[in-house]
Every structure is written in C-alpha cells, then in structure tokens.
C-alpha positions as CSV (number, residue, x, y, z in Angstrom):
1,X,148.1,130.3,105.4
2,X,144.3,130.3,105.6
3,X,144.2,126.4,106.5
4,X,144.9,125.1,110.0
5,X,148.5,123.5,110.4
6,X,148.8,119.4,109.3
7,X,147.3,117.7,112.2
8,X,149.6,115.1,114.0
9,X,150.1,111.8,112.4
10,X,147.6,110.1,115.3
11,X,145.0,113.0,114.4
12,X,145.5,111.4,111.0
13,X,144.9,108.0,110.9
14,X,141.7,108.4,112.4
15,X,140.6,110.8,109.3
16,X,141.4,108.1,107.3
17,X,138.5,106.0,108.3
18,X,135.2,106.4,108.4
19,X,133.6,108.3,111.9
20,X,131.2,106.9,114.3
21,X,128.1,108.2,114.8
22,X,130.0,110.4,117.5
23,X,132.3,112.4,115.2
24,X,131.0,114.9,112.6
25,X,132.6,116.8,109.5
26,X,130.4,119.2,107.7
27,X,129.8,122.0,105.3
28,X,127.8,124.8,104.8
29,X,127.3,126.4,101.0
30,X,126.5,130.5,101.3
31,X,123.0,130.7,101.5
32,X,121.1,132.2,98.8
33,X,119.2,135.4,99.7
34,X,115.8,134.7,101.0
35,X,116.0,131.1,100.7
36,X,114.3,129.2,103.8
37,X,117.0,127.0,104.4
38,X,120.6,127.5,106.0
39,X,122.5,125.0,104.0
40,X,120.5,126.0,100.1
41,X,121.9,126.4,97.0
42,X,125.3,125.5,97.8
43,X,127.4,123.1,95.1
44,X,127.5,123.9,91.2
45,X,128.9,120.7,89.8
46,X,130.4,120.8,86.7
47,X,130.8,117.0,85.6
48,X,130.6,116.1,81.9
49,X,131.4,112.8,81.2
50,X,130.3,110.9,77.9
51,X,128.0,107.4,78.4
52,X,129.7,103.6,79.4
53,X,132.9,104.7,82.0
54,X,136.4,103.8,81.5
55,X,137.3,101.6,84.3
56,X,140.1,104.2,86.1
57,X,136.5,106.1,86.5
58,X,135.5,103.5,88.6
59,X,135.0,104.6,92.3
60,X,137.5,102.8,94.4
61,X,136.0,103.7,97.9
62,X,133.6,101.3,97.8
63,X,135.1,97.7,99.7
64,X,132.4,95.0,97.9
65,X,134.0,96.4,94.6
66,X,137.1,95.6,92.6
67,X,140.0,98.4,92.4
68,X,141.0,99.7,89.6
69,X,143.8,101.8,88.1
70,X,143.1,104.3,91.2
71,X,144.3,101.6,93.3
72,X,147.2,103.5,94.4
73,X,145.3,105.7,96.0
74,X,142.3,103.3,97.4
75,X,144.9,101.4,99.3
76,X,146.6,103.2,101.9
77,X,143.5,105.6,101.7
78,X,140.7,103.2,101.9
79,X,138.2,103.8,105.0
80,X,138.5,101.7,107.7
81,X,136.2,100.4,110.4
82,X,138.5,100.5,113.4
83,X,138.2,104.2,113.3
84,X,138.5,105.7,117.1
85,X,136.2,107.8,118.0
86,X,137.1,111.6,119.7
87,X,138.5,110.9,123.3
88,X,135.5,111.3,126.0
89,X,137.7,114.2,127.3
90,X,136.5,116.4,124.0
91,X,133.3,115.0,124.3
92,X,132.3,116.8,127.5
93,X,134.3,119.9,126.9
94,X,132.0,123.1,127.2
95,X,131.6,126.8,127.5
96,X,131.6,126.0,130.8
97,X,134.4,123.8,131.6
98,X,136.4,124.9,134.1
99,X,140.2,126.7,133.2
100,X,141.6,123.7,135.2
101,X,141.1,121.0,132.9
102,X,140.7,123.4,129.7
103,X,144.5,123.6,130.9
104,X,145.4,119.7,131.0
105,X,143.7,119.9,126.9
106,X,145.6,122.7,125.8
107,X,149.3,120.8,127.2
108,X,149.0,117.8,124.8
109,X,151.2,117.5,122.2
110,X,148.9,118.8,119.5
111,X,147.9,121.6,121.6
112,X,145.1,124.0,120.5
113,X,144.4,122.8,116.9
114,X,143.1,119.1,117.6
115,X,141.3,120.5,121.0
116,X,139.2,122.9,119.0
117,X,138.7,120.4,115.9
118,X,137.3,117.7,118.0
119,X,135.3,120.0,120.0
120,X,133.7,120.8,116.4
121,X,133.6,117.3,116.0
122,X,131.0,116.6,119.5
123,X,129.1,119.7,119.2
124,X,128.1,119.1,115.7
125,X,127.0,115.5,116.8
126,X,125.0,116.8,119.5
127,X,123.3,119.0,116.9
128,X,122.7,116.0,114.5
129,X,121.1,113.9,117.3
130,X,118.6,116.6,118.0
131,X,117.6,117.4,115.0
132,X,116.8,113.6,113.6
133,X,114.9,113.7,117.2
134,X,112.8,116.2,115.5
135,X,112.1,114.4,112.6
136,X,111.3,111.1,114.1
137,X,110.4,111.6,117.7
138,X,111.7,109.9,121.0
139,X,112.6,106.4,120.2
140,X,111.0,105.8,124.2
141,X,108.0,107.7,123.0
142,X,107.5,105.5,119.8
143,X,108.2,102.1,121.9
144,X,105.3,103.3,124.5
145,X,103.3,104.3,121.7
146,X,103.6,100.5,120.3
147,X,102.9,99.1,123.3
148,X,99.4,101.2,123.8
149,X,98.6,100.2,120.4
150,X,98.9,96.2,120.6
151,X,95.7,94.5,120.6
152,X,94.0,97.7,119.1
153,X,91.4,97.5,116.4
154,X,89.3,99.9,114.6
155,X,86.6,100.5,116.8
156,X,89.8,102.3,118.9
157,X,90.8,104.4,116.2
158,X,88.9,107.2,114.4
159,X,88.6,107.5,110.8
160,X,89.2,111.0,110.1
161,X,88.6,111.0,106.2
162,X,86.6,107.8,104.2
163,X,88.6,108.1,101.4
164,X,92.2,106.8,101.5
165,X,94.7,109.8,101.8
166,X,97.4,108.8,99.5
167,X,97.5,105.3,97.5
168,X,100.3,103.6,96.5
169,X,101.4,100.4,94.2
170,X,100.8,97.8,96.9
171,X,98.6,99.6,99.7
172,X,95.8,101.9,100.7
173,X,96.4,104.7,103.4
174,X,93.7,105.9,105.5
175,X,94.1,108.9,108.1
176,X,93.0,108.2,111.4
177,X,93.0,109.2,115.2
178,X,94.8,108.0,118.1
179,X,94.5,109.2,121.8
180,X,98.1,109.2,123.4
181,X,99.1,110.9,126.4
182,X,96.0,113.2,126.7
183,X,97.1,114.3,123.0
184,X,94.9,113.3,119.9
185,X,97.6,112.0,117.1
186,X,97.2,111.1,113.5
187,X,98.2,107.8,112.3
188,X,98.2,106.3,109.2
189,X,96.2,103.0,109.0
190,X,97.7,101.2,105.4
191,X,95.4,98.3,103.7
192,X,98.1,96.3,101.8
193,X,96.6,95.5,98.2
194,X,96.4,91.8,97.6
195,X,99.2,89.5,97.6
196,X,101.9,92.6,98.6
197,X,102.1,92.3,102.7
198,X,105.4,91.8,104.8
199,X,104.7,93.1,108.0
200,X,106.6,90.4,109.5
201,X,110.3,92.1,107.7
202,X,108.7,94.9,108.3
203,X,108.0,95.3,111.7
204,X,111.9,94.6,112.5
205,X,113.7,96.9,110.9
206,X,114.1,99.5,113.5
207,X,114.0,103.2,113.2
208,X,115.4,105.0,109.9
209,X,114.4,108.7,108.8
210,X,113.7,106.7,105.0
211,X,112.1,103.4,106.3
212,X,108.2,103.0,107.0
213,X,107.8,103.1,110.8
214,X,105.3,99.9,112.0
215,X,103.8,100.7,114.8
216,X,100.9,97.9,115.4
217,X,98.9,95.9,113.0
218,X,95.8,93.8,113.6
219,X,93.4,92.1,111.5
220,X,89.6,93.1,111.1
221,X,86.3,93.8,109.2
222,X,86.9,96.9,107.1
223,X,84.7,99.9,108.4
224,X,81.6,100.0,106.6
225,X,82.2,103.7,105.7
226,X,85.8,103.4,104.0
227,X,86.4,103.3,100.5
228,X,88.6,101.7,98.6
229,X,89.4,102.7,94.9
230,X,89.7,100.2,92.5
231,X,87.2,97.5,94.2
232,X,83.7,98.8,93.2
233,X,80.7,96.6,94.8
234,X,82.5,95.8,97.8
235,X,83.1,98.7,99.5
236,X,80.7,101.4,99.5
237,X,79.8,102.6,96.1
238,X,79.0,100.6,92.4
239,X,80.6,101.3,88.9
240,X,78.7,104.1,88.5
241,X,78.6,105.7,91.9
242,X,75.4,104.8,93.5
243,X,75.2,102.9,96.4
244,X,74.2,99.2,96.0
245,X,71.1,97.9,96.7
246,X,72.5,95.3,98.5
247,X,76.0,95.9,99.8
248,X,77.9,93.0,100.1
249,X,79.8,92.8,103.9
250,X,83.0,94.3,104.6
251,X,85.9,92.2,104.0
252,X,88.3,91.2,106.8
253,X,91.9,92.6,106.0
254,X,95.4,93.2,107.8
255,X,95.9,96.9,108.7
256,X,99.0,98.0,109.7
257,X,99.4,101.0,111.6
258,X,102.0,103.4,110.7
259,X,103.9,106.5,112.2
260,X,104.0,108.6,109.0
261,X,100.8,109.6,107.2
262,X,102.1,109.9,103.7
263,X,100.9,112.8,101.4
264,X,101.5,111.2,98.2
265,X,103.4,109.0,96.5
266,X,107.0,109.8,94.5
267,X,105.0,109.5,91.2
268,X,102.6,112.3,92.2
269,X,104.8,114.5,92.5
270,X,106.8,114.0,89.5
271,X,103.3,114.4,88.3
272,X,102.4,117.2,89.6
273,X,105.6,119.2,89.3
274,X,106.7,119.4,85.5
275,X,105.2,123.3,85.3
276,X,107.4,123.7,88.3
277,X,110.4,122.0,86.8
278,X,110.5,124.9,83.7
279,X,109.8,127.6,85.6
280,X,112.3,126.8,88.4
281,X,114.8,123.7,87.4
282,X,117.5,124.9,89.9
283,X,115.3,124.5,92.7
284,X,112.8,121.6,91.4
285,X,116.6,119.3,90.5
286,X,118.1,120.2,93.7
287,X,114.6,119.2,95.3
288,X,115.2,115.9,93.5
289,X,118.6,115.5,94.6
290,X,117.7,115.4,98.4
291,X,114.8,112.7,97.4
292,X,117.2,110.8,95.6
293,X,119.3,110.8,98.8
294,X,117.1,109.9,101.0
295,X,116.3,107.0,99.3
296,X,119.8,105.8,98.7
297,X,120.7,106.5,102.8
298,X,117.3,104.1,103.1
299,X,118.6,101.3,100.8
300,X,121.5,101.0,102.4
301,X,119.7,100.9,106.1
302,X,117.9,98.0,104.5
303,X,121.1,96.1,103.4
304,X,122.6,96.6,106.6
305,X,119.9,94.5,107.9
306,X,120.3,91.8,105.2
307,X,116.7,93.6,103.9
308,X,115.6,94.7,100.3
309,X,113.3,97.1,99.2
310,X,110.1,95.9,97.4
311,X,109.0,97.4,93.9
312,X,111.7,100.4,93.5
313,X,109.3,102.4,91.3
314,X,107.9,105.8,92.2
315,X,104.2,104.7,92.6
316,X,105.9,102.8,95.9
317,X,108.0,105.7,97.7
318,X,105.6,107.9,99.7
319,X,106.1,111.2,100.6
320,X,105.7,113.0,103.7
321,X,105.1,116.5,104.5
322,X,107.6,118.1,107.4
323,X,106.0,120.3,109.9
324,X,106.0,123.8,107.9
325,X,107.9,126.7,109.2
326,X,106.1,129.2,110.3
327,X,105.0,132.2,108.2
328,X,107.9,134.5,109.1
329,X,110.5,131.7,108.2
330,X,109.4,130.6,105.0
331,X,111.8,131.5,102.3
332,X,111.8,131.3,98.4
333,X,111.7,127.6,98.3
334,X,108.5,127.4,100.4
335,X,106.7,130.3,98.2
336,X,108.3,128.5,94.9
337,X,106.1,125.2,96.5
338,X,109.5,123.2,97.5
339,X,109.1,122.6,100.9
340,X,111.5,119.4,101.3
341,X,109.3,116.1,101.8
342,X,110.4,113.1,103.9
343,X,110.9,110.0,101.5
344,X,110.1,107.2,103.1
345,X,110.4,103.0,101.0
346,X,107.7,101.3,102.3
347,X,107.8,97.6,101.0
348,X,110.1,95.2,101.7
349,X,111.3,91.3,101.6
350,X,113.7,89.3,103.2
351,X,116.8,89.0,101.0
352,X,116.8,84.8,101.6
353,X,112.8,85.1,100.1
354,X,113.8,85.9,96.6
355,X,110.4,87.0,96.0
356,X,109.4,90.8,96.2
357,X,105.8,91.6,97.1
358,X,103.9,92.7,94.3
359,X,107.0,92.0,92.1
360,X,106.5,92.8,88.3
361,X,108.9,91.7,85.4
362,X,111.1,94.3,85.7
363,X,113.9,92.4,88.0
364,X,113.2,89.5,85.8
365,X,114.6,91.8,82.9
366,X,117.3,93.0,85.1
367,X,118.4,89.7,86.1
368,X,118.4,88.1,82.9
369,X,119.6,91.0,80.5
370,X,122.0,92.8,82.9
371,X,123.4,89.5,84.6
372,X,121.8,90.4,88.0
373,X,123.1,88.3,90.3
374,X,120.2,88.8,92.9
375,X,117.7,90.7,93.5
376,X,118.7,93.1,95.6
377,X,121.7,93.9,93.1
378,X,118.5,95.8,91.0
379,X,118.3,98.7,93.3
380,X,121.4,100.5,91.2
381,X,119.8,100.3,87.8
382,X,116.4,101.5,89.5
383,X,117.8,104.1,91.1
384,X,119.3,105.1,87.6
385,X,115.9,104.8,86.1
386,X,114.5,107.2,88.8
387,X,116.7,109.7,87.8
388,X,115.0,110.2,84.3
389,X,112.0,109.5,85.9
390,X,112.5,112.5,87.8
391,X,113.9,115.4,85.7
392,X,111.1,113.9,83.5
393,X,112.7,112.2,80.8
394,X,111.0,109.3,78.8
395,X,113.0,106.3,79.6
396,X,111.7,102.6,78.9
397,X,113.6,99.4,79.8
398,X,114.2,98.8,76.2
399,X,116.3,101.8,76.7
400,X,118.1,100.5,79.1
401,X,118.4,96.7,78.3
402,X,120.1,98.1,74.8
403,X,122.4,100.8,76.5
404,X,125.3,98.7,74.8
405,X,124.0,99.6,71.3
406,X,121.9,102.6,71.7
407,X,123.0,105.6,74.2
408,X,120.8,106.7,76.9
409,X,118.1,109.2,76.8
410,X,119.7,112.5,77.0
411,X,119.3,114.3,80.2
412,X,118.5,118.4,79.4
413,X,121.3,120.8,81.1
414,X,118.8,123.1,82.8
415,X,120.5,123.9,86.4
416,X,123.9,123.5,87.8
417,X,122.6,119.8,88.8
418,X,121.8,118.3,85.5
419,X,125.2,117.3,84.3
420,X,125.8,115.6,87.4
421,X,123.0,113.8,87.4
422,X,123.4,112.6,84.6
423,X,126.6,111.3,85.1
424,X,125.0,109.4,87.7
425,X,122.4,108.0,86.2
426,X,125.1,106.4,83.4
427,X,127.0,105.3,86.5
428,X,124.2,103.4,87.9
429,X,123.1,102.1,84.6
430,X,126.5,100.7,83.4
431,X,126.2,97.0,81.8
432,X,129.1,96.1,83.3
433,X,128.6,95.2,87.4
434,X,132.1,96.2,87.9
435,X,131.4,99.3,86.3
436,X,128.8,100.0,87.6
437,X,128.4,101.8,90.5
438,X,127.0,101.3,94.2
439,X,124.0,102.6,96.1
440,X,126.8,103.8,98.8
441,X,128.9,105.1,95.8
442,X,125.4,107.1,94.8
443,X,124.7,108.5,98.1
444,X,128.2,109.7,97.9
445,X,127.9,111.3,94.6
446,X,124.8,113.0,95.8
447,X,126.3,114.6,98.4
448,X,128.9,116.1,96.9
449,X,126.2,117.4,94.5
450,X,124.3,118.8,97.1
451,X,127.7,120.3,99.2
452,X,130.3,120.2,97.7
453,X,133.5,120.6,97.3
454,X,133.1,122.4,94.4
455,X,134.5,122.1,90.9
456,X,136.4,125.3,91.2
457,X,138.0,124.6,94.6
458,X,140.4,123.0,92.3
459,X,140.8,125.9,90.1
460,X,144.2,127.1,92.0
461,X,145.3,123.8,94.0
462,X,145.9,120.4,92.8
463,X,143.4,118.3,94.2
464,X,145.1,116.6,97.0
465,X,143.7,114.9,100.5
466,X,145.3,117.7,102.2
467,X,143.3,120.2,100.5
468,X,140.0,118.2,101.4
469,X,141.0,118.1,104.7
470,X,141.2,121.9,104.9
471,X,138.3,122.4,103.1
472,X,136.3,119.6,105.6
473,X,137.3,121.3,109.0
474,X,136.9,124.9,107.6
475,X,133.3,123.9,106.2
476,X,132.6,122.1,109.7
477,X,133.6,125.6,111.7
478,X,131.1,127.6,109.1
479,X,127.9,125.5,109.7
480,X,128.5,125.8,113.8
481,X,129.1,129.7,113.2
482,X,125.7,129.9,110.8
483,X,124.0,127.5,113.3
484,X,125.1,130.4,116.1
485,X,123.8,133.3,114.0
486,X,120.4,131.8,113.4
487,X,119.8,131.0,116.8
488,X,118.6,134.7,117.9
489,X,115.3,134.9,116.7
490,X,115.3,131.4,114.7
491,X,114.5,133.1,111.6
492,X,115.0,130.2,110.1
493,X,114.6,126.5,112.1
494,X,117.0,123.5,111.4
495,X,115.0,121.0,109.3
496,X,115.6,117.8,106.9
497,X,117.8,119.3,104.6
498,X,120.2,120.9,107.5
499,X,120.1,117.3,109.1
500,X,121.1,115.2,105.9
501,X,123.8,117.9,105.4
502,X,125.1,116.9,109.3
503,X,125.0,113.0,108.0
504,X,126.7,114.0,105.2
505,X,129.9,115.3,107.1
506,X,129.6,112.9,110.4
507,X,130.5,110.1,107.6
508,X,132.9,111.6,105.1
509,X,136.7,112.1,105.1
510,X,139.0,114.0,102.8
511,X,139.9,110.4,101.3
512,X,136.6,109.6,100.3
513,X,135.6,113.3,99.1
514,X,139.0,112.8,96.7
515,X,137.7,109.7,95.2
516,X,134.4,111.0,95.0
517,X,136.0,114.3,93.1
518,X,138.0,112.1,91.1
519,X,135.3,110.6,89.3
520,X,132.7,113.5,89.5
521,X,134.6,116.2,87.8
522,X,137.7,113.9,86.2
C-alpha cells in the first residue's frame, strides 16, 4: 500500500484538532512547466452546485454555526483547541542528531512512522517562519524602527514623488524616505481623507501579512509641494491647472506612517486587468483566488482581536508589489504580468463603535434587508460581492438584496476556478445566516481551490478521513522534497504564494479537508 500504516490512536487525536503554529501539514500541486512558482497550477475543482444551499450543504466545521444533517460527522470530528503540539524531542531532531538519541526515537511504540511525520511536521514550520520573515521583516527590526520614528515630522522625512503614489477610498499615500541603520528606506506617509481616521484601532493590531502595518503618525502642515487630488485651490494647483495667484496655506493634517508603500488599490487592478482576464483566465482567476485569501486570512486576524474592517470594497484594499525575482527566475506568471501582490485592509473600527470610517449605505442595506445582526456580520456578503467584482461580473446590491426572487448574476466557466468560485460567492451571499457561510469557512474553501484535494482523488476511493489523512502527510513529504530540489541554484525563490500554501497545511486536518470536500464537490 502506497499510504503510510494508521498512525496510533494518541497520533490520532491530535489530527483531530487544529495545529499550533508549531505543527505543519502541507501540499504541493505538480508544477506547471515554466511557471515561476513551486506550488502553481495545482487544484482543478470541479463543484457545480445550483443557487440558495440545502442546509446538509452547510459546512459544519465552523464552531459559531449551527450543525446540520452532517452532524454525525461534525461531532466526534470537530476541531478542537486542546490540540498538543509535536513533543520538543521531534522538534530538535536534525541531520545531525546524534545515533544515540535517534535510537531512544526509533524505540517508542510507534516507531519510525510518527518519528518521521513529526519531523515533517517541525521542519516545515521552520520553513514557514522564515519565509513570512521575508515578507514582513524582523518583528525587533519593525519595533526599533517605531521607536526612531516617534516624534518625527516631515521635515525628517523626504518626499520622493509630489504626487500621491496610490489613492484609496479614505486616504492619500505619498512615497517618502527614511534613514535607518545607515540604509535609506521607503515608507509610505497616508493622509486619511476627511472624517475616515482610526489610527488609534489601528496602531494596535499587531503584525499580520494582510493588515496595514502603523509605524508612527504625527500631526503637521502639509508640505507645500504635495498634491492632493480632488482638493483644487488648496494644495498646489487650481481647476484648471495653473498655479494660484495667491495660494492659500497648507492645511495641518494627521499622517500616518506606514511600512508598506501600496501600488494600487484592489479596484485598479480589476481595472486594469480585464484584457488579461480573456487572454489568460486560468492564471488571472487563480491570481484572484490568492487575493481573495489574503483578505479572508486578514478578516479573521481582525476578529480575533474583536476588530472589523472599514469599507470592504475594492477602492479600500491596497496592493503591494513583492520584491521581484530576479530575471533568471521569473516564470510564465511573471511574463503573463501576474506577479502575486500582497493584499493588505487598511481601515478599520472598533467592533463596540458601530460606526465604520467613511461608512456608506451599503451595511445599512445589509443590515436591514439581510437581517445583519452587526456590522461586522457584513464582511461574508462583501466578500461575496468581491468575487463578481473580480472575475468582472456586473453585480449591484439590487442583485443581491432580491437573491430570494431573482438568481444571481451568472459567473462565466472560463478556468478550472470558475465553478468554484461561484459556488462560493452563492455561499457567502445566502439570505439565510445559517446558510450562509463564514469568512473562516471561505478561507477554507479557498484553499482547497488553490491545493487541493482534488475532485478526482475521489474517483477510486470513497471519500473518507483516512484517505485525507494519506493524502495530507504524502502532500507534506512532496513540498519538503520540491523545497530540497530547488535549493541548488534557487531557480526559483520561496515567495507569498509558497508561504500561504505552508498556512494552509500548518492549520488543516483530514477532518476539516472532508467537510470542506463535502460541500465543494457534493
């Protein structure tokens, strides 16, 4: 048999809940010739699934919702969050250990199997940790950098382009320079719009790879040679583009420094990329996927901290460019123009403040159409409405405030990611709250989108948590081999996508994937 024998019933129990950060389970698709990333084009879902669920396709992994007819399996499978983490033993075990205590491992009752899966388990961790310290830096470096930065004003900082490099629904962001460490770095120096500043929630959220990193913020008289669009007279230029005869001062505004300098917003993008989406849906869809995943993994960041997101539309997500491969690693994705962005949400309220900054009718028309109990509880049918938004289909919220008489727009089947998509998006969009799923539940669907399992691992076996859990630690032992193969010559260098497909397995089990499966390809 291909699989590894059943692991003892101890190994067992602790599958059934979810891991710490410590423990990883991962996958690895077969990566598509000349791509530019390890982990691309791995999961073809084939979901089709008609508007306005039944409730047994309700996800029952989820603990703030009600079970339904899957019950029986959400019971004794349910995660749980007295999970034991791999014993500190594994932890430290090495190339190098010495045969000595590699011989005390090898005499425990489960012998070889558990030693080598939980040896996966640490070394896959260790690789996750280094690669998010890629993509967000040294928490100690970020904490000294805050510290040089309190009390700094403009005349500390240099403004490297007058015009504002990306502009959003509630702010203005302006590159500038910083001198750290004998290094110049670029900051981004955001001007909230009126009435749409909470640096105070803000500032205490900690670090996420989707949140908004504030580093300092200080208020001050507007540099005389910024611009900002939208407010002609004051600063800079008239109406018509001249200068004014008399310019009127500079007005004193909040600035709040910020880690990431955004390239564009969400909207942009979708902009900007509908040529792109014809020409090369497989790619552009899965592109959208990983965005969409981001910004779930961000939401629930955010909840965890009893925090919601402000105005969940794309002219408020920004976008950040990763560091670009080099020349001799970039693959098809980077010539086709889909280098992966970082997704970061940028506005935010206090969930006891019931008041979003720059809030707009919308969660009004959630609340009182959809029976939106708070206004947090709007992220789901946001989300949903992102997902059109997205693939680029027209949807208004008198679409979706009459979903019970008229069906949803339909969603084009253009790449192997359409169909599940759009079973999402009728997920998230469900009248019913108990219908309707979670942000977690989204996230989840997302992932097995983007790795799998696959439909057709069910072709020959009955789907069963046992077959998950083979498919789990073989996937896990493919991404460590792929990681070893790469290494020689780093053709290609472990970026965003490789690290959200390490979050992906450090928090999944074979429980969750079949409830997951169960209402993705039922």
């Amino acid at each position: 048999h291909s699989l590894p024998p059943p692991l003892p019933k101890k190994q067992l129990q602790r599958a059934e809940s979810l891991p710490e950060p410590g423990s990883s389970h991962r996958c690895h698709g077969d990566p598509e010739p000349g791509a530019g990333s390890l982990l691309y084009s791995i999961p073809p879902p084939h979901p089709r699934h008609g508007e306005g669920a039944p409730p047994r396709d309700r996800p029952s992994w989820a603990p703030k919702k009600p079970l339904t007819k899957s019950r029986s399996l959400g019971e004794p499978l349910a995660p749980s969050s007295a999970q034991k983490a791999p014993s500190a033993g594994l932890k430290e075990v090495t190339f190098g250990t010495a045969d000595g205590e590699l011989g005390q491992l090898l005499e425990s009752p489960a012998g070889l199997c558990e030693v080598v899966l939980g040896c996966q388990e640490a070394s896959l961790a260790r690789l996750s940790a280094r690669m998010q310290e890629e993509l967000v830096g040294p928490e100690e470096r970020q904490q000294l950098l805050q510290a040089e930065l309190a009390g700094t004003r403009w005349a500390a900082l240099g403004v490297l382009e007058p015009r504002p490099c990306c502009q959003s629904g509630d702010a203005w962001y302006f590159r500038v320079g910083f001198t750290f460490q004998h290094s110049q770095l670029q900051l981004a120096a955001k001007v909230p719009k009126p009435c749409c500043s909470s640096p105070g929630v803000q500032s205490s959220l900690g670090t996420h790879c989707s949140i908004q990193r504030l580093l300092g913020r200080f208020t001050d008289r507007l540099p005389r040679e910024l611009v900002l669009p939208g407010i002609p007279g004051k600063h800079g230029q008239g109406p018509s583009g001249e200068e004014p005869a008399c310019p009127a001062p500079q007005p004193v505004l909040q600035v709040l420094l910020c880690a990431e300098v955004p390239q564009q917003t969400l909207a942009d993008f979708v902009k900007s990329s509908q040529a792109l989406h014809r020409t090369s849906p497989g790619h552009y869809e899965r592109l959208g996927c990983l965005l969409l995943l981001q910004l779930c993994m961000g939401l629930e960041h955010l909840r965890g901290q009893n925090v919601a997101q402000g105005d969940l539309c794309p002219e408020n997500l920004l976008l950040v460019q990763c560091p670009c491969p080099p020349q001799s690693q970039q693959g098809q994705k980077e010539l086709l123009g889909l280098s992966l962005p970082r997704l970061l949400i940028s506005s935010f309220f206090k969930v006891q403040e019931k008041q979003r900054p720059c809030s707009s009718s919308q969660e009004q028309d959630w609340s009182q159409a959809l029976a939106v109990p708070s206004p947090p509880a709007a992220a789901e049918l946001d989300v949903g409405r992102l997902i059109y938004q997205i693939l680029h289909v027209d949807i208004s919220l008198e679409n979706i405030l009459d979903f019970r008489s008229k069906r949803l727009p339909d969603i084009p089947s253009l790449s192997i990611y359409s169909a599940g998509l759009k079973r999402l998006a009728t997920l998230l969009l469900h009248r019913d709250p108990q219908q309707r799923v979670s942000i977690e539940q989204a996230r989840a669907i997302l992932q097995v989108l983007l790795w799998g399992p696959r439909q057709e691992l069910f072709a020959r076996s009955r789907r069963s948590p046992a077959l998950l859990q083979g498919w789990l630690q073989l996937k896990r032992a493919l991404l460590l081999l792929s990681f070893a193969e790469n290494s020689p010559g780093a053709r290609v260098s472990p970026g965003l996508e490789e690290w959200l497909c390490c979050q992906y397995f450090q928090g999944v089990t074979e429980h969750t994937l079949y409830q997951v499966t169960q209402v993705l390809y039922a």
